[in-house]
C-alpha positions in Angstrom: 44.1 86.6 54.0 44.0 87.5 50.4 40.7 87.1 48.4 41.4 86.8 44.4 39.8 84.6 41.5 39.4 81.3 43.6 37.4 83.2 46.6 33.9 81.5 46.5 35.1 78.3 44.0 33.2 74.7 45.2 35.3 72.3 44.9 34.0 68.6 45.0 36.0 65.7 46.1 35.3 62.3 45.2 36.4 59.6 47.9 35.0 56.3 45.4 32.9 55.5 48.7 31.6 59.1 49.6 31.8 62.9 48.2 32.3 65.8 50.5 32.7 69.5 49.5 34.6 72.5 49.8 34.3 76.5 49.1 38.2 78.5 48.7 37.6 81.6 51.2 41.0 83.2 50.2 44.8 82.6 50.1 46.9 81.7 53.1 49.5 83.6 54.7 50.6 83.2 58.2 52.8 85.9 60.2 56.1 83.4 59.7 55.6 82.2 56.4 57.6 84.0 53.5 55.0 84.4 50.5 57.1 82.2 48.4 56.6 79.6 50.9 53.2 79.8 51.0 52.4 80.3 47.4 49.1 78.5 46.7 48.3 77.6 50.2 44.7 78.4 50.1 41.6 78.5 53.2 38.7 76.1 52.4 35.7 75.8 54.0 35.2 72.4 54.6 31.7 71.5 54.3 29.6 68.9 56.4 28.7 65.9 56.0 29.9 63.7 53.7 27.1 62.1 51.0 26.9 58.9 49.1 25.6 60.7 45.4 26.9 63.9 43.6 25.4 67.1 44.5 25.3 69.3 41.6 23.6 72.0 42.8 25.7 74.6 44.3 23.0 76.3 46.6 22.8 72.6 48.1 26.4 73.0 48.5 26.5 76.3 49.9 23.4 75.6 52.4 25.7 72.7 53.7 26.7 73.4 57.9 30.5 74.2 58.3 32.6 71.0 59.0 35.9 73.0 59.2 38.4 75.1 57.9 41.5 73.7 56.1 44.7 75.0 54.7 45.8 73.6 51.5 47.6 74.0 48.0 45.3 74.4 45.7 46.8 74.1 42.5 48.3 71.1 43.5 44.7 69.7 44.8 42.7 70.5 41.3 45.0 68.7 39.9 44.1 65.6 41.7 41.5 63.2 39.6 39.6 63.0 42.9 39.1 67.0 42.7 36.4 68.5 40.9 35.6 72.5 40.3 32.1 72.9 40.3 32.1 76.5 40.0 31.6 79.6 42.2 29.2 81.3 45.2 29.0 84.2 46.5 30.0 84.0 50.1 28.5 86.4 52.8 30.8 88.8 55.0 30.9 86.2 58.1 31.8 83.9 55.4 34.9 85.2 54.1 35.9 86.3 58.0 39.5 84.7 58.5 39.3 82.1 61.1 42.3 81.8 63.3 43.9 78.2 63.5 45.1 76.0 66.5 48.0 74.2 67.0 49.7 72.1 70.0 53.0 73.2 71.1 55.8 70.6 70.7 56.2 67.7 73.5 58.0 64.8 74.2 56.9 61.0 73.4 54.7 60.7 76.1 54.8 63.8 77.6 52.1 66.3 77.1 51.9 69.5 75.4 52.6 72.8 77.6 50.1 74.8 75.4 48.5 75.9 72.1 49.4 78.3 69.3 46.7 80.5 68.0 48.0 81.4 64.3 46.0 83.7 61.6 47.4 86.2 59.1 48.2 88.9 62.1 49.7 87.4 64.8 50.8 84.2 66.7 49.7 84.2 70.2 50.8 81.3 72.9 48.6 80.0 75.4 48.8 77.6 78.1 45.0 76.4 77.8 41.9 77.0 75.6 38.8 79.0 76.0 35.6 77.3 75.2 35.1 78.6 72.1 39.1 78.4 70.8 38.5 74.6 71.4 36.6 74.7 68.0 39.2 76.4 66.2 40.3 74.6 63.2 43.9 72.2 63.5 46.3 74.4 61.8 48.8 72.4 59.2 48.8 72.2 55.4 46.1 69.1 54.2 46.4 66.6 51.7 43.3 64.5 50.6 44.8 61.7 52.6 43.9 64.2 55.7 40.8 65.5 54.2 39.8 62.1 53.6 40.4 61.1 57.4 38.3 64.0 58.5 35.5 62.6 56.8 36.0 59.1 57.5 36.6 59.4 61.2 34.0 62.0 61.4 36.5 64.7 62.8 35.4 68.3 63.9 37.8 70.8 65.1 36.5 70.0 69.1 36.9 66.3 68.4 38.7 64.3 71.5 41.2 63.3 70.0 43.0 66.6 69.4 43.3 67.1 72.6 44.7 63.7 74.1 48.1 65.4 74.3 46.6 68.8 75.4 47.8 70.6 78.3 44.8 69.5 80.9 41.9 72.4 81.1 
C-alpha cells in the first residue's frame, strides 16, 4: 500500500436518508493488478454506524469504531454529489496497517465454494477454510456507493452470515 496526499482524508457520504463516513488509508495495489489497472483504487476505512444528521467534527469522525475496510476509486467517488471531503486526520500506526482482504473462490450455481483467497499488496494465499479471526477480514472487490450504501443499509460487517452462505463449511 502506498500512502500520498489522500492518506488521512474524511470523506462524508450523504445517503438522503443517512450519512456514514470514511478515512483514505492509502492507495491500492494488489500482487496481480498492473498499476495502470489499479490507478486510483484507494483503502478506506469505513466507519461505523451510520447517523441521521451531519457530523462536522472530525475528531467525532475519527473516534468512530471501524465498520470495514473498502477498496474504491477515489477520484471517481469525490466526484459523486453524494461525496463530501471534509478534510484530513492524522491516523495512528495500527491505523494505516494494511489489512489483507477475503475473497471466495469461484463455484458453480448451487454449488459451494472450495475455499478463500487472502489478497494484500504482498501475496495471494489460498485456503480451504478460515481462522477465527480471517472471518473478519474485509470482502475484497472494488465498491461503488451502491455497495457502500448496502453495507450500511443491511448493516453488513466483514463476519456478517451472509458472506459465508456459499463458504466452504468450517
Amino acid at each position: 500500500m502506498k500512502l500520498g496526499k489522500y492518506t488521512g482524508t474524511v470523506l462524508q457520504f450523504d445517503f438522503g436518508d443517512f450519512y456514514c463516513y470514511g478515512i483514505c488509508v492509502g492507495a491500492s495495489q494488489l500482487p496481480d493488478e498492473d498499476s495502470k489497472s489499479a490507478k486510483g483504487i484507494f483503502i478506506v476505512r469505513m466507519l461505523a454506524p451510520a447517523v441521521s444528521e451531519e457530523v462536522s467534527d472530525l475528531n467525532v469522525i475519527h473516534g468512530f469504531p471501524l465498520r470495514t475496510y473498502v477498496r474504491f476509486h477515489l477520484g471517481a467517488m469525490i466526484r459523486q454529489p453524494e461525496v463530501t471531503i471534509l478534510g484530513q486526520v492524522e491516523l495512528s500506526e495500527s491505523e494505516l496497517a494494511e489489512p489483507t482482504f477475503k475473497s471466495l473462490g469461484l463455484f458453480a450455481p448451487g454449488a459451494k465454494a472450495k475455499g478463500w483467497w487472502l489478497v494484500n499488496s504482498k501475496r495471494e494465499d489460498w485456503v480451504t477454510s478460515l481462522k477465527p479471526e480471517e472471518r473478519r477480514f474485509p470482502i475484497d472487490g472494488v465498491y461503488g456507493l451502491v455497495g457502500l450504501r448496502e453495507l450500511y443499509e443491511l448493516d453488513l460487517y466483514p463476519e456478517s452470515e451472509i458472506y459465508f452462505t456459499n463458504a466452504p463449511a468450517q
